[in-house]
C-alpha positions as CSV (number, residue, x, y, z in Angstrom):
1,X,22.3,124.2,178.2
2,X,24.6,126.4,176.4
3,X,26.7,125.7,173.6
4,X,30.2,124.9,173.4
5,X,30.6,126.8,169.9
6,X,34.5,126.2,169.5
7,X,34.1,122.8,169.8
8,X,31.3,122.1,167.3
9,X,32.7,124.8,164.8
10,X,36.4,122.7,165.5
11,X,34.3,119.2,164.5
12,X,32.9,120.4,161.7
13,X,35.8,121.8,160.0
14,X,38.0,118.7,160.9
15,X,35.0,116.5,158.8
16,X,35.5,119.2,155.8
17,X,39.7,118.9,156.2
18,X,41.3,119.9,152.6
19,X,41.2,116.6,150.9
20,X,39.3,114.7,153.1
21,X,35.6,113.4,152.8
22,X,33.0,111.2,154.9
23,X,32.8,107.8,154.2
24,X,28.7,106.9,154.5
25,X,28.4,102.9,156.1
26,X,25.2,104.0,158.0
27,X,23.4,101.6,156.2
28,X,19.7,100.3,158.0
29,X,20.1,96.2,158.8
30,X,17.6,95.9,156.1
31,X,19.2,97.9,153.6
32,X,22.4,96.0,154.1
33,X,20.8,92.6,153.7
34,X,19.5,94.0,150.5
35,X,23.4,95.0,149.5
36,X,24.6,91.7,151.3
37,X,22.5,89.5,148.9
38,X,23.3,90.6,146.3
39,X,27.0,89.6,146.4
40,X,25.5,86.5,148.1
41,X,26.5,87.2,151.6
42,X,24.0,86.3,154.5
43,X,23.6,88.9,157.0
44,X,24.4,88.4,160.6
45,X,25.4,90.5,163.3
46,X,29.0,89.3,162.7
47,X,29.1,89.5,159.1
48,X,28.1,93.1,159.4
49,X,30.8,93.7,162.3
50,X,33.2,91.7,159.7
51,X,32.6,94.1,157.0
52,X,32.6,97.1,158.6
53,X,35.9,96.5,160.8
54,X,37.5,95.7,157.5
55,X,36.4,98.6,156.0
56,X,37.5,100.8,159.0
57,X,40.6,98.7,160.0
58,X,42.0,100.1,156.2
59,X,45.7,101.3,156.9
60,X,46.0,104.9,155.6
61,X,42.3,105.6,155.1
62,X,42.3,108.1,157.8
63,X,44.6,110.2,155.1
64,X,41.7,110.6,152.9
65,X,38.5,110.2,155.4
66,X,37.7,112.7,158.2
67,X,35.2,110.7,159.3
68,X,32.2,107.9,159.0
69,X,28.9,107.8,159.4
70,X,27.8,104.8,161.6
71,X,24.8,102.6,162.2
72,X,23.6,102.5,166.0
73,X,24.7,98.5,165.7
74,X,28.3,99.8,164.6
75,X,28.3,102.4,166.9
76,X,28.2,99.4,169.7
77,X,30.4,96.7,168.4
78,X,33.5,95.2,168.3
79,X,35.7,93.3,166.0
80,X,36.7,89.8,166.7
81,X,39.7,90.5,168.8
82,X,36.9,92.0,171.2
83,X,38.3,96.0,170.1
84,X,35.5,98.4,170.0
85,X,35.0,99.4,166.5
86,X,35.3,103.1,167.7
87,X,38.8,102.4,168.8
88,X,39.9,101.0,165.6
89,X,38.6,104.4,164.3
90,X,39.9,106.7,166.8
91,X,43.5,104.9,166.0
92,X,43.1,105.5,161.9
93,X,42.4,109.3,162.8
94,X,38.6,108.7,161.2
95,X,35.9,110.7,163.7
96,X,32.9,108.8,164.7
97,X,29.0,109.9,163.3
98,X,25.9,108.0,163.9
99,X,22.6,108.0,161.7
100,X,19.7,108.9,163.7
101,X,16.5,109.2,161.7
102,X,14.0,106.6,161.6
103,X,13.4,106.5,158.2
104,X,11.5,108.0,155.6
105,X,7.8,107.2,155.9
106,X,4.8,108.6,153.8
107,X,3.5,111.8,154.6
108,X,-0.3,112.1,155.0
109,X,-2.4,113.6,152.5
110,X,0.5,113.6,150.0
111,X,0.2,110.2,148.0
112,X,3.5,109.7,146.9
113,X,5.8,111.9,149.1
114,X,7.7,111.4,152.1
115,X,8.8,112.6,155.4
116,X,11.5,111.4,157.7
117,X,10.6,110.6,161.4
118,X,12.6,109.7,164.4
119,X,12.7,113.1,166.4
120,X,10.6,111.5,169.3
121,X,13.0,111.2,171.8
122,X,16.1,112.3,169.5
123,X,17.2,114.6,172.3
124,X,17.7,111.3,174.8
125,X,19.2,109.0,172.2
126,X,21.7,112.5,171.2
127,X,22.6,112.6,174.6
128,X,23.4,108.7,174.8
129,X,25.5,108.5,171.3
130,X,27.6,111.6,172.6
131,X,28.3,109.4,175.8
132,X,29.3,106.7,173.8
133,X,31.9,108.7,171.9
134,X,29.7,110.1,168.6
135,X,31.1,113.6,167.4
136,X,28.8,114.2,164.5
137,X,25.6,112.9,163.1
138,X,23.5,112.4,160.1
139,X,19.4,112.8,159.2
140,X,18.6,112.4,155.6
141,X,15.1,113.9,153.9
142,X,13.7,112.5,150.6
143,X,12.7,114.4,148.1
144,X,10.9,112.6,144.9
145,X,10.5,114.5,141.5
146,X,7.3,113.7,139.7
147,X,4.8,115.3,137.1
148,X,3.2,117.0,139.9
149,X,5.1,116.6,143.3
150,X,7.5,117.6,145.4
151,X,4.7,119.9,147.2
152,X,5.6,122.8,149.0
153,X,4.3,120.7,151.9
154,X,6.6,118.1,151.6
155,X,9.5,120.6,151.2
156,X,8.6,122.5,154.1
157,X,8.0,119.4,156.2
158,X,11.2,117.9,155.5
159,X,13.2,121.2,155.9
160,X,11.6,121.9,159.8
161,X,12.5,118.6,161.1
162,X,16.0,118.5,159.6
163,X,16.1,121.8,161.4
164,X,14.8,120.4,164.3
165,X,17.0,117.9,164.5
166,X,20.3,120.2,164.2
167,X,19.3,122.2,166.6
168,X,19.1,119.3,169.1
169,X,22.3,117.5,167.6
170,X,24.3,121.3,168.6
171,X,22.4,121.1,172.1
172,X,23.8,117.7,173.0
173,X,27.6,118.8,171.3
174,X,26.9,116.8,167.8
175,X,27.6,118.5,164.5
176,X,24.6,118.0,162.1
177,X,24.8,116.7,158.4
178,X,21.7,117.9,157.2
179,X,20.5,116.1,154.1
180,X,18.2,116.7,151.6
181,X,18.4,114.2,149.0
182,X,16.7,114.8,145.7
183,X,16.4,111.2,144.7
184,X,17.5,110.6,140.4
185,X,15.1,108.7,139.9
186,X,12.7,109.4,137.1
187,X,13.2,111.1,133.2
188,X,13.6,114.8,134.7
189,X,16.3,117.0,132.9
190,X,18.8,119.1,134.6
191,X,16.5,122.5,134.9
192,X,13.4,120.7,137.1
193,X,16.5,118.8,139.2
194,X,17.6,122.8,139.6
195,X,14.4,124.4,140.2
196,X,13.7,121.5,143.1
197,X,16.9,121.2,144.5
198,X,17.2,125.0,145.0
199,X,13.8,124.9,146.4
200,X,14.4,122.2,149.4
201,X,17.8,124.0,149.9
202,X,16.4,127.5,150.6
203,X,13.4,125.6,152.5
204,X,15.8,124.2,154.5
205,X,17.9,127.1,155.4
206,X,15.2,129.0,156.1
207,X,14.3,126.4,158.6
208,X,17.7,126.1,160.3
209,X,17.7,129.7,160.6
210,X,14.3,130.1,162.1
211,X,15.4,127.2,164.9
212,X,18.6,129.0,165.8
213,X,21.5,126.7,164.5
214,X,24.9,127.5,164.3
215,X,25.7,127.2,160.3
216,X,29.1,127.5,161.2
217,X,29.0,124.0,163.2
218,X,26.7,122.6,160.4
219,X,27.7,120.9,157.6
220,X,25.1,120.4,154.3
221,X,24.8,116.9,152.7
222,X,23.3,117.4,149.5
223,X,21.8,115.6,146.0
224,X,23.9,117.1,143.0
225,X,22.0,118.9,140.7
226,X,21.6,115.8,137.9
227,X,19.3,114.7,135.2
228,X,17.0,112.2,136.3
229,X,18.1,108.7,135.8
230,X,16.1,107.4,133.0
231,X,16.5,110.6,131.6
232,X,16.8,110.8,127.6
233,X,20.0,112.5,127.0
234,X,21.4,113.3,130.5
235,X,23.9,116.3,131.6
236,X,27.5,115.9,131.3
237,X,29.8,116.5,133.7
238,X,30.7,120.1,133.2
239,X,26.9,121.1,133.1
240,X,26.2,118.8,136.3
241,X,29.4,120.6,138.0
242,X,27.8,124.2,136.4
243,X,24.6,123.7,137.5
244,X,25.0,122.4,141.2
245,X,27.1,125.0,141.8
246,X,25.0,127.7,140.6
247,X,22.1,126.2,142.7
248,X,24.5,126.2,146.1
249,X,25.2,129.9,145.6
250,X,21.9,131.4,145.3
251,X,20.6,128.9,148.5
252,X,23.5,128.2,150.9
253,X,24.7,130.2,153.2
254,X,28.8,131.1,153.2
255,X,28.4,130.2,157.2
256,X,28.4,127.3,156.4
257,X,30.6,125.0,157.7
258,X,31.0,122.4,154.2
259,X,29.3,120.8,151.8
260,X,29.8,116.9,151.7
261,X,27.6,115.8,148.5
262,X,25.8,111.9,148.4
263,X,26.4,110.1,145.5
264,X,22.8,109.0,144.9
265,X,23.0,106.2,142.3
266,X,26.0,108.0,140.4
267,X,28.5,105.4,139.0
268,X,32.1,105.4,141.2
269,X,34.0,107.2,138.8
270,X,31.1,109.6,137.7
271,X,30.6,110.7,141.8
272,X,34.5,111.4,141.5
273,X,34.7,113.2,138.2
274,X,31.5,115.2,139.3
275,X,33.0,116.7,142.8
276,X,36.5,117.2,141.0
277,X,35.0,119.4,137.9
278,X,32.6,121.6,141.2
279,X,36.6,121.8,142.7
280,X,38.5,123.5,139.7
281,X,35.7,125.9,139.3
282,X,36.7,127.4,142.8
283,X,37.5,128.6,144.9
284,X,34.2,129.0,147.0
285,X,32.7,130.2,150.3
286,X,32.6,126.8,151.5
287,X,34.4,123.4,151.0
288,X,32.9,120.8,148.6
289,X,34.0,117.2,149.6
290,X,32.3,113.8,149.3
291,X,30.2,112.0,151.9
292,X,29.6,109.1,149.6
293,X,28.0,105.5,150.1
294,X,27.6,103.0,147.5
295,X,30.3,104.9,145.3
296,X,32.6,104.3,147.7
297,X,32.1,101.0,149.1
298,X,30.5,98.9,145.7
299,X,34.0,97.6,144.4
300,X,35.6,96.9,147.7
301,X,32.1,94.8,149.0
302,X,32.2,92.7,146.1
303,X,36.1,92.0,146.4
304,X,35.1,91.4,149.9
305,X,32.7,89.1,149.3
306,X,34.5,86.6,147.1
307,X,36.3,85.8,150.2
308,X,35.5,87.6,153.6
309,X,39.1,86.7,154.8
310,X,41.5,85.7,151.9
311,X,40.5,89.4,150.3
312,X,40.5,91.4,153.4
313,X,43.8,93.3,152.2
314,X,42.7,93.2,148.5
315,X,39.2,94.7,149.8
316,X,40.7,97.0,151.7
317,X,43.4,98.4,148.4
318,X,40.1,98.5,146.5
319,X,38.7,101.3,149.5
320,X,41.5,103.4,149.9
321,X,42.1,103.9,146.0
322,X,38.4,104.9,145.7
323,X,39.0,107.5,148.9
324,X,42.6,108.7,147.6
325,X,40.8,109.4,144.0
326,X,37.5,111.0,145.8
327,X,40.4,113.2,148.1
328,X,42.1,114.2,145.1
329,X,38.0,115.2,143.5
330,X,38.1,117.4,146.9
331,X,41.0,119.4,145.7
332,X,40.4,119.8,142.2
333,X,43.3,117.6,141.6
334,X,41.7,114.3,140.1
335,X,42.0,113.0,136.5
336,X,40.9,109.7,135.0
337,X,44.1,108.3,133.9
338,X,45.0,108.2,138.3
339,X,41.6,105.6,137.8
340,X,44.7,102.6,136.3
């Protein structure tokens, strides 16, 4: 099957639009029971579709987010007027991804390490989400630091199926985020966060290009380079911004289509401050925008979930603040007093 190269290299650079980021709602049903709960909210098929119509339905988001990453359930619904969640999308200008890894499960003969699975079959369920309208799509790798681990094993592993992985996403038309997330947890200081996240990122590059993908219709979803969480005296922002910089430049690629970084556990504002300090140290041979999860969504779910109706709009104000400060973090154009 040969590529259509225009068209994925077009994609990717739309998701990577100056000022624009990805807004990450890919969460697994149990992962967003866990969330659910904890703002007391019982999860259902329609409380899910509730949420995440709301979210989408936002007027003006589009202005700051390119696109969103989906759950397969998303990926099928519709809202309670019977629209296709897609179309809702399609009308706020917001491009359509879809999550396809199965999950990170632990990898044999390394206690404590992990490797994502879900390529049996990937090439038939690629082929099926590009039917249903998918234009991009997501596989996220999890790295742990510990006294001892991550192993080169575990690195390697990790890197070959994410390369795997794009290289079937391109075949079936899909622009790959590829995603190596080196998690914060743990009392790690900023050099062993360098020294591993510039390890998985040259793994992983080495992988793509060994399997043929087009880095040009590939956008990288990466970890900042951050002090473990527990950390004694963590890295401030600057340093962060210095560091994760210095670690993309001497492992990614300028091919590259963008880099879109996770928040990881970062608090709102931090996530914003972080990507806006990377932006004014520019330019560079890429984009740096924001692909963010919790950091965008934690304030507008629990606004939500006072009241699922009476707060829609408030909910929604709450989302596109958070997206218009993280688009402003994209350009090097953000400051804290925009926060009031």
């Amino acid at each position: 099957m040969s590529l259509d190269l225009e068209k994925l290299i077009h994609t990717a650079q739309s998701m990577v639009a100056p000022g624009k980021g990805i807004l990450a709602i890919d969460e697994s049903t149990g992962t967003i029971k866990k969330r659910f709960s904890g703002v007391g909210v019982e999860s259902t098929e329609e409380t899910r579709m509730d949420y995440r119509s709301m979210l989408l339905s936002t007027p003006g988001l589009g202005e700051h987010i390119s696109g969103a990453i989906l759950f397969d359930e998303t990926l099928r619904q519709k809202d309670a007027d019977g629209k296709p969640l897609l179309n809702i999308m399609k009308d706020n200008g917001i491009l359509p991804g879809i999550k396809v890894d199965k999950g990170a499960k632990d990898l044999a003969g390394f206690p404590g390490e992990k490797v994502t699975e879900g390529l049996d079959g990937l090439r038939e369920r690629l082929a099926e989400y590009a039917e249903l309208g998918a234009v991009f799509a997501k596989w996220r790798a999890v790295i742990t630091i510990d006294s001892d681990i991550p192993s080169r094993a575990c690195l390697d592993a990790n890197a070959h199926a994410l390369a795997r992985y794009a290289a079937l996403c391109q075949e079936a038309g899909l622009v790959p985020i590829v995603e190596p997330e080196v998690l914060m947890d743990g009392d790690h200081d900023l050099d062993t966060s360098f020294d591993i996240t510039e390890a998985a990122q040259k793994s992983l590059f080495e992988e793509l290009y060994n399997q043929n993908v087009l880095l040009e219709g590939c956008v990288l979803k990466p970890s900042m380079v951050i002090s473990g969480s527990s950390a004694k005296s963590r890295a401030g922002v600057e340093d962060v911004a210095e560091a994760t910089l210095d670690c993309l430049l001497n492992a990614v690629p300028a091919a590259t289509a963008g880099v879109v970084f996770l928040s990881g556990g970062q608090g709102d504002e931090e996530a914003t401050a972080h990507l806006d300090a990377m932006n004014r140290m520019g330019p560079h041979p890429w984009p740096l925008s924001f692909s963010y999860g919790r950091a965008l969504q934690q304030a507008c779910l629990k606004c939500w979930a006072e009241d699922p109706r009476g707060n829609r709009e408030k909910a929604q104000k709450i989302l596109l603040h958070r997206a218009k400060m993280n688009g402003k973090a994209a350009l090097g154009e953000y400051n804290r007093e925009m926060e009031s």
